[in-house]
N, C-alpha and C positions, 0 to 999 in steps of 0.2 A: 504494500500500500504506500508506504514513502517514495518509491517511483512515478505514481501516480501523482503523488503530493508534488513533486518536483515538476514533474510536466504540467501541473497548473501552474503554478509558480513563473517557469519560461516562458507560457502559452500569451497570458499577458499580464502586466503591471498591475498586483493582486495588493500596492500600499491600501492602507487604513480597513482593509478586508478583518474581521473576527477569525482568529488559527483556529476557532470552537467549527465554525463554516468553513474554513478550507479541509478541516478533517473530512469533515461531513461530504462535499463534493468530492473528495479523493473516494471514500468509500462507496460511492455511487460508481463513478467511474472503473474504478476498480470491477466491483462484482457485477455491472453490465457488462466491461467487455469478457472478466469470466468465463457470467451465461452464456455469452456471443460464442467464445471458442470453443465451450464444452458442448454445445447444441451446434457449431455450424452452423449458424444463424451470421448472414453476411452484411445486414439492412437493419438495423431499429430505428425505432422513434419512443420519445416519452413524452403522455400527453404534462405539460407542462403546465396547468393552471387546474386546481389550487391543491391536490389530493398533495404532488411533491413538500409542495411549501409547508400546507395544515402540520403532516404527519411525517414530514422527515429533515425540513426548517432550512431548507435551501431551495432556490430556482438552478434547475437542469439545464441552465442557457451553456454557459463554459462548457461543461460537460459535453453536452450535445455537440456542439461546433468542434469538440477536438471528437465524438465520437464520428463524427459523421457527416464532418462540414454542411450544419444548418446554414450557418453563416459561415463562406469557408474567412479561413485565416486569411489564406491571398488577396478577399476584398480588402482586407482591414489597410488603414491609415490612421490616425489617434486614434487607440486604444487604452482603454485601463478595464478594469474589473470594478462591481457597485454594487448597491442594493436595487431591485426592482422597482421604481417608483409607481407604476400604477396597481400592482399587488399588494405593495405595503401599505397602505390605505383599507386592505379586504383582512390580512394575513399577519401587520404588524411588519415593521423593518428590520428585526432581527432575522426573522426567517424569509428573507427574500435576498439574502448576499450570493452573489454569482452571477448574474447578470453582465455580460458586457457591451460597454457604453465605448461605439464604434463609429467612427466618421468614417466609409467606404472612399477608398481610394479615386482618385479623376482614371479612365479609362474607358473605351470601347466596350459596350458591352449588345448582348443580345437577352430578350426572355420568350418565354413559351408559360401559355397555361392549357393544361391537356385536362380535359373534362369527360364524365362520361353519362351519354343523356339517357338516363333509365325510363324515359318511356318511350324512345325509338330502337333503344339498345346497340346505340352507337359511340363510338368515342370522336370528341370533335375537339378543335383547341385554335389557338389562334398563336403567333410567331410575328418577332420584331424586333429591330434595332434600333439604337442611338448610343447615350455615353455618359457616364457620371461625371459629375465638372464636378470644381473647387470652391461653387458657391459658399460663402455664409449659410448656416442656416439654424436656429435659433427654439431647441428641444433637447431630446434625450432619447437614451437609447442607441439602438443600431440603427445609424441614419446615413442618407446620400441623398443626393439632387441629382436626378437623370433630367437629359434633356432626349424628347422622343419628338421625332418629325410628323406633325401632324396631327398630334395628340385628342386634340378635340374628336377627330374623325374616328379616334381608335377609341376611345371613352362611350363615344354613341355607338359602335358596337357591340364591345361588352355588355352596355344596359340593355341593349336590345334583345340581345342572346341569354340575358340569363347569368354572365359566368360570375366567376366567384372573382372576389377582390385580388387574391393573390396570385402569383407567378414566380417561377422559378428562372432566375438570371444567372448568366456568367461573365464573365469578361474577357468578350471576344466578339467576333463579324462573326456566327455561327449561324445564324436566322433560315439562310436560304440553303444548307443545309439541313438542319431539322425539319423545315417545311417538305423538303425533296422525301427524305426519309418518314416522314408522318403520312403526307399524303397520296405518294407512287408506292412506296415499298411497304405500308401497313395498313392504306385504304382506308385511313382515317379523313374526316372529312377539317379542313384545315383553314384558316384565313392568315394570307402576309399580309403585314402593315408594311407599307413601306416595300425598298429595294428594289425598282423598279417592275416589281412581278406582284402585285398588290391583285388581292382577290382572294374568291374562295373557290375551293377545290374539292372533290369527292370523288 
């Protein structure tokens, strides 16, 4: 378990953290990636809001991002480690230490959200670029400022369709690949923003 303690430690800048809470997330880590090796289990997730915090007095954010790049580390630019500010409000600030408070790096990026519509029984998503700048910007938490071409027009999509808020990004021009591969080689039904190949496909 001190292995574990040491890689949060390196992972990022853990000053003013409680050592009562970094035990705490070391032993989490620890005995998930465990279960992970002992089951060959290649993929977790932990729902993260409130059973972790209530009944074991830390947020699984750290943890998470070194299990399994939630938020990978390579976004990161200012980092430190905190308390959870909108949970400790529900949970108390003592058990919300682990959180990290992330400004995402300026860089190229692409995202994808892949949905699945259970009353046609199909999977559909939508795919797009733009880029995280060096804005200012004025909160908390894991935060960036992307700039997306067009935005308006991709915003009245999504509400149109249904999709969920969230997306998974990387940082990279990937877009017109994932779309080739979602909607030629998996028959998934697809829309590009952007790229000069803008539409929907099936």
């Amino acid at each position: 378990m001190k292995s574990k303690l040491d890689e949060i430690r390196a992972y990022a800048p853990t000053t003013g953290i409680p050592e009562a809470s970094l035990i705490k997330m070391a032993k989490l880590g620890f005995v998930v990636a465990d279960w992970m090796r002992e089951t060959e289990v290649a993929i977790s997730a932990v729902q993260c809001r409130t059973a972790v915090e209530e009944y074991f007095g830390v947020v699984p954010c750290a943890v998470m991002s070194m299990m399994s790049n939630n938020l990978p580390k390579h976004f990161f630019g200012k980092t430190r480690m905190d308390y959870q500010e909108i949970l400790a409000g529900a949970v108390g600030k003592e058990k919300t230490y682990g959180t990290l408070v992330v400004t995402v790096r300026p860089s190229a990026m692409s995202f994808a959200r892949i949905s699945t519509d259970d009353v046609s029984g199909r999977m559909r998503g939508y795919v797009g670029g733009g880029a995280f700048t060096d804005d200012p910007i004025e909160t908390f938490g894991g935060v960036g400022v992307v700039a997306i071409p067009d935005l308006q027009r991709l915003l009245r999509y999504i509400c149109e369709n249904g999709f969920e808020h969230h997306v998974a990004a990387n940082l990279s021009n990937s877009a017109g690949a994932v779309h080739e591969a979602a909607s030629r080689y998996l028959g998934w039904d697809m829309y590009r923003h952007g790229g000069g190949e803008e539409g929907r496909t099936n």
